[in-house]
C-alpha positions in Angstrom: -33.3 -14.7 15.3 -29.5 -15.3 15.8 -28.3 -19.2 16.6 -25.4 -19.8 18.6 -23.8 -22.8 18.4 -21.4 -24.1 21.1 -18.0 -25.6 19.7 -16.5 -28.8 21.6 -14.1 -29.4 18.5 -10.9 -29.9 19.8 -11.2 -28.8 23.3 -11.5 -32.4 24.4 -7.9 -32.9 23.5 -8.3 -36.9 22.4 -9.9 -38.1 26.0 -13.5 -39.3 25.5 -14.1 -38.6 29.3 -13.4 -34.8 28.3 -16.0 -35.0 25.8 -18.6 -36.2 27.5 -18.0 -33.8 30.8 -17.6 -30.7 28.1 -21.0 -31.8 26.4 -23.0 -32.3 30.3 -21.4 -29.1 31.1 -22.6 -27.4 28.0 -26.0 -28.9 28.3 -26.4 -27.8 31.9 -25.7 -24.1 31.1 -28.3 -23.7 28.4 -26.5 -25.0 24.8 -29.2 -25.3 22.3 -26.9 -26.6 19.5 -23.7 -28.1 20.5 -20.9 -29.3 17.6 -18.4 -31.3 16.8 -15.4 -32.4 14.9 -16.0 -36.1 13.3 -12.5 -37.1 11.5 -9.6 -40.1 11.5 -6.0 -38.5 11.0 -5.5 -41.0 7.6 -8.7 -39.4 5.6 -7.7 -35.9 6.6 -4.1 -35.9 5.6 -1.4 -37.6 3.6 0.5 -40.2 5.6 3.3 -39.7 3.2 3.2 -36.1 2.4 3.1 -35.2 6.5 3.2 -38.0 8.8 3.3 -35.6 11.8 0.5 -34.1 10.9 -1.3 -37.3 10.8 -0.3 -38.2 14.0 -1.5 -34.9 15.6 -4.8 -35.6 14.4 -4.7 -39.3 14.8 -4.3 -38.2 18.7 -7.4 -35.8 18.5 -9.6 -39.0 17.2 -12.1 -40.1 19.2 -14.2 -43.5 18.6 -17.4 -43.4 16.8 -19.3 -45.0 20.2 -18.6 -42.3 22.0 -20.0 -39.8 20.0 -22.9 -42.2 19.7 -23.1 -41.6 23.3 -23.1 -37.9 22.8 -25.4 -38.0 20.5 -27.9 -39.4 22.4 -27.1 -37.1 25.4 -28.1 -34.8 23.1 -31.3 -35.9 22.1 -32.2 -36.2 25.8 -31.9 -32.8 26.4 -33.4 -31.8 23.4 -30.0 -30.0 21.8 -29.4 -30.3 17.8 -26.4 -32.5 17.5 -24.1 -30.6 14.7 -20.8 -31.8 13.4 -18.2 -30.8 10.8 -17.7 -34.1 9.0 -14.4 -34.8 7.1 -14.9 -37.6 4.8 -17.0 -39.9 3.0 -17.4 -42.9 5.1 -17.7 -41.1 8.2 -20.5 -38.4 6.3 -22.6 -41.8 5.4 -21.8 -43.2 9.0 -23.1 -39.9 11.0 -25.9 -38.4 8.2 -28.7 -39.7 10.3 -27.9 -37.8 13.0 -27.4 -34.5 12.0 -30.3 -32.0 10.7 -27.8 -30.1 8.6 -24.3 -30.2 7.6 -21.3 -27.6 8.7 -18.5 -27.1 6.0 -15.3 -26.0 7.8 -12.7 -23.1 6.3 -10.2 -25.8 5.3 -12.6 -27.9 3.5 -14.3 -24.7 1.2 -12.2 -26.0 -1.7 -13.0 -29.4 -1.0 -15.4 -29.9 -3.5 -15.6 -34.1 -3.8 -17.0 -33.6 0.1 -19.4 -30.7 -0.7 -21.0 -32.2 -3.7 -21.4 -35.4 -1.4 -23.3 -32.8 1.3 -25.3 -30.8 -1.6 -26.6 -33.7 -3.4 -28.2 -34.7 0.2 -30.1 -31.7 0.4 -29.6 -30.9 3.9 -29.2 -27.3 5.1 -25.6 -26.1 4.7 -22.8 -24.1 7.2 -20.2 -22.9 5.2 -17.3 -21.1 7.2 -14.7 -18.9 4.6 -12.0 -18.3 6.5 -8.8 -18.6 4.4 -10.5 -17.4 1.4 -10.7 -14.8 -1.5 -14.3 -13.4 -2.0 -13.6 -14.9 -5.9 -13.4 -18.3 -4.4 -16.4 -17.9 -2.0 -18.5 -16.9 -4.9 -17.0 -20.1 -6.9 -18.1 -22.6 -4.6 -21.5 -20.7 -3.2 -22.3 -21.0 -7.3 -20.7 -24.6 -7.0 -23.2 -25.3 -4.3 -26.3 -24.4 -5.6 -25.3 -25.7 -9.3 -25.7 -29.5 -7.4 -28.8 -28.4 -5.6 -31.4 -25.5 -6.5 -32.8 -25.8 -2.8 -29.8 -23.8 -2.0 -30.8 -20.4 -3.4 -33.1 -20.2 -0.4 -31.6 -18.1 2.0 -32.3 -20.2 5.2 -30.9 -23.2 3.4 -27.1 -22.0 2.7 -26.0 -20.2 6.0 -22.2 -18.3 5.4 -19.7 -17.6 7.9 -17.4 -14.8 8.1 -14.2 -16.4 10.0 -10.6 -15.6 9.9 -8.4 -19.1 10.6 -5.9 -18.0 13.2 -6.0 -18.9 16.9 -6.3 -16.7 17.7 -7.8 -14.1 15.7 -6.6 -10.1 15.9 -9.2 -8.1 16.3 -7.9 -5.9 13.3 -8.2 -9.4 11.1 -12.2 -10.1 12.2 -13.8 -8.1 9.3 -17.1 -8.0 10.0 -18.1 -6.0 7.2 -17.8 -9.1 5.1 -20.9 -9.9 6.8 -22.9 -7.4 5.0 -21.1 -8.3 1.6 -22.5 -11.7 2.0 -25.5 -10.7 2.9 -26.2 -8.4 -0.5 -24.2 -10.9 -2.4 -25.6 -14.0 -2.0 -29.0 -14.0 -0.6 -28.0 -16.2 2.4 -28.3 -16.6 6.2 -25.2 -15.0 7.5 -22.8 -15.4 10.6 -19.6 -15.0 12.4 -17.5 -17.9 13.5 -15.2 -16.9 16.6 -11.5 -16.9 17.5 -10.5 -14.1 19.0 -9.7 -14.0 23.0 -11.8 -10.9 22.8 -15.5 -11.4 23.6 -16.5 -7.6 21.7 -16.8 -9.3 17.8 -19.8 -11.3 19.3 -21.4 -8.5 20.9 -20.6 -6.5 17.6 -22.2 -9.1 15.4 -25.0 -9.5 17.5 -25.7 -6.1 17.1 -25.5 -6.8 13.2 -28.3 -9.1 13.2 -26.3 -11.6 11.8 -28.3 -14.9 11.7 -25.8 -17.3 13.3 -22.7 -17.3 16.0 -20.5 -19.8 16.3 -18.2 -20.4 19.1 -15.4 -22.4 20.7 -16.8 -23.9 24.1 -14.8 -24.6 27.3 -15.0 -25.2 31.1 -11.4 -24.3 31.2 -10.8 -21.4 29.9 -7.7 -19.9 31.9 -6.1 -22.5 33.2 -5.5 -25.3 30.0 -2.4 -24.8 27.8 -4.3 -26.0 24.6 -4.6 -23.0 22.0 -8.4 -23.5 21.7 -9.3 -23.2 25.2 -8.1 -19.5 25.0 -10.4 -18.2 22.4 -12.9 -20.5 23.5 -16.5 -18.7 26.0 -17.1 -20.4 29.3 -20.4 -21.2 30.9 -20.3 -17.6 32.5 -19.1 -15.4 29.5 -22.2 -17.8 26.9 -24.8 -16.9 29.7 -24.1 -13.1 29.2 -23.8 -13.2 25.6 -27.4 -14.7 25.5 -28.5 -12.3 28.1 -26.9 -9.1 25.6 -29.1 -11.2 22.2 -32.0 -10.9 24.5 -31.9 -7.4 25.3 -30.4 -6.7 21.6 -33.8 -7.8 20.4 -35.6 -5.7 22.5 -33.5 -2.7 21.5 -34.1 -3.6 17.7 -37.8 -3.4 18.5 -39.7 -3.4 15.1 -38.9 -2.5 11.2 -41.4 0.6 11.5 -40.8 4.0 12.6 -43.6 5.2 14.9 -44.1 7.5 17.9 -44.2 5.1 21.0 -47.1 4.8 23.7 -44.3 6.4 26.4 -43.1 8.7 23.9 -46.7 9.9 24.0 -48.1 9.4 27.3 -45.2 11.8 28.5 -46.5 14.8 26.3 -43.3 15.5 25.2 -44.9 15.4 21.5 -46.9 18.6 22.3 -44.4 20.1 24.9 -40.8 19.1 22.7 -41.9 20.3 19.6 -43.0 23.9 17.9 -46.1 25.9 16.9 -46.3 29.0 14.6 -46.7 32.3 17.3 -47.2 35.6 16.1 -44.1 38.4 16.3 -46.5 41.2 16.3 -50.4 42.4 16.0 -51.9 42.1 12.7 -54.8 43.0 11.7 -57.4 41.3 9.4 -56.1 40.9 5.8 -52.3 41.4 6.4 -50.6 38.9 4.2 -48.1 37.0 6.6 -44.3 37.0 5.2 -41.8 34.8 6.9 -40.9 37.0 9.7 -43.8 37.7 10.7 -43.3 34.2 13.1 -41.6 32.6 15.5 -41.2 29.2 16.1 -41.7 28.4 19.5 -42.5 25.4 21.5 -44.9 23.6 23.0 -46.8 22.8 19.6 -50.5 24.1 20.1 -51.4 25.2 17.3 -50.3 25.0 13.6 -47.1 22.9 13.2 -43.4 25.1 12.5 -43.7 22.6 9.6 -46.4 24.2 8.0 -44.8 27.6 7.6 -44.8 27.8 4.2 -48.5 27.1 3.6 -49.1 30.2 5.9 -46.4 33.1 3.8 -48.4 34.9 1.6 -52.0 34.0 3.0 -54.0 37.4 4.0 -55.2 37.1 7.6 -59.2 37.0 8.1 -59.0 38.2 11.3 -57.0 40.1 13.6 -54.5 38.9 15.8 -52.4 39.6 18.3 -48.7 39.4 19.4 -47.6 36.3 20.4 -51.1 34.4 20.1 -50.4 30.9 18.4 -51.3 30.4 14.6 -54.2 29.1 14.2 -56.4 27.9 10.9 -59.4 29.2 11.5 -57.2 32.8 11.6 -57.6 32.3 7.6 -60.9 30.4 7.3 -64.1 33.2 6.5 
């Protein structure tokens, strides 16, 4: 089963009546797990190193009541409340509330943060964007060194992402997907960022485990880069309406003739029987050419030949009568 979750982040743009209409809005078109982006500009980044850079996310911050609001809009509706947490105080603050913890691209090295999250046990969501695969490996090992619970694939869930808004579709590597998958014995996933809607599609057709992706009412007409790699109510309804059909397609891990496939006939009429080329009478030893494969399959299978070259008739027969076994049997 694939998980989608819904991405407010940003898209709010610092007003905490944005919020709140972006999480009704996602609620009331079928969001099942809707996240979030839970920082202050002063724990993210250095006041002194970049005090621009504080500002910018100083202006994105949003007071802890009204995600306590949110929160409890989503328990309402029966939605998981998920959120990328960016520091300590704020990780002991919102812990209750979440059922598992999501580990953004820019905090994969952050390893003070991570051992926090590991030692707590909770399922983990860790994004790789930015990364080498030697530094993926490094911290996945780093991970489950704190906590053993982690080798358990459902427990440690990794995302293929590329961190550019937006993303090129030649940059989306979705191979990586199966590299995680034989390499580290986890849930896998693709977190989104292209304007392009065809990587979801594509990794839905993977199987991959989890989707994550930006989530807007105002797609086209908001000047804020997220908004434009973001899915709208209209574009998430037909990407769950593709995973739905995508399962059916998958069908099951065993390869079986199907009750159409026979209940058209096409098993007897598609396929080939053993005919004779020419009359033969009774002890003729049949060589190869002595047949044609022709369809419908009547009699012996064209897959049998070779039990049949060789084998001395024991009765006669006659061109272009099918094979039969009882042609050998005394």
């Amino acid at each position: 089963m694939t998980q989608f979750i819904a991405e407010i982040g940003g898209n709010h743009q610092g007003e905490e009546s944005r919020l709140l209409s972006l999480t009704k809005h996602a609620i009331d078109n079928g969001v099942k797990i809707l996240k979030y982006q839970i920082y202050t500009g002063e724990s993210l980044v250095s006041e002194q190193y970049d005090p621009d850079r504080v500002a910018h996310f100083t202006s994105f911050t949003l007071g802890k009541s009204v995600y306590r609001e949110v929160i409890n809009m989503c328990i309402e509706a029966n939605v998981e409340f998920l959120a990328s947490i960016w520091s300590k105080s704020l990780l002991d603050e919102f812990d209750p509330f979440v059922q598992r913890y999501k580990i953004g691209s820019g905090d994969l090295t952050n390893y003070p943060l991570i051992k926090l999250m590991a030692e707590r046990g909770k399922p983990i969501i860790l994004s790789t964007g930015l990364s080498e695969i030697e530094e993926v490996d490094a911290v996945v090992d780093y991970i489950r060194s704190i906590n053993d619970l982690y080798h358990q694939p459902d427990k440690l869930s990794i995302l293929q992402c590329t961190s550019v808004y937006p993303c090129p579709l030649n940059e989306v590597n979705l191979s990586v997907v199966d590299v995680y998958r034989r390499r580290y014995n986890s849930f896998t996933g693709y977190s989104h960022h292209t304007i392009q809607y065809s990587p979801i599609y594509a990794a839905i057709s993977m199987g991959v485990d989890m989707i994550e992706v930006h989530y807007t009412d105002t797609k086209h007409d908001n000047n804020f880069r997220d908004h434009l790699i973001s899915v709208d109510a209209s574009e998430y309804k037909k990407i769950l309406a593709f995973y739905e059909e995508t399962k059916i397609l998958r069908g099951r891990p065993s390869k079986a003739a199907t009750a159409h496939e026979k209940a058209t006939g096409h098993i007897t009429s598609f396929r080939r029987s053993l005919f004779y080329k020419h009359d033969f009478p009774e002890g003729h030893c049949l060589a190869a050419d002595d047949l044609d494969s022709l369809r419908p399959a009547v009699g012996v299978s064209s897959s049998k030949i070779d039990h049949y070259i060789g084998i001395p008739l024991a009765a006669s027969v006659l061109k272009g009568e099918v094979l039969k076994q009882e042609h050998f049997d005394k």
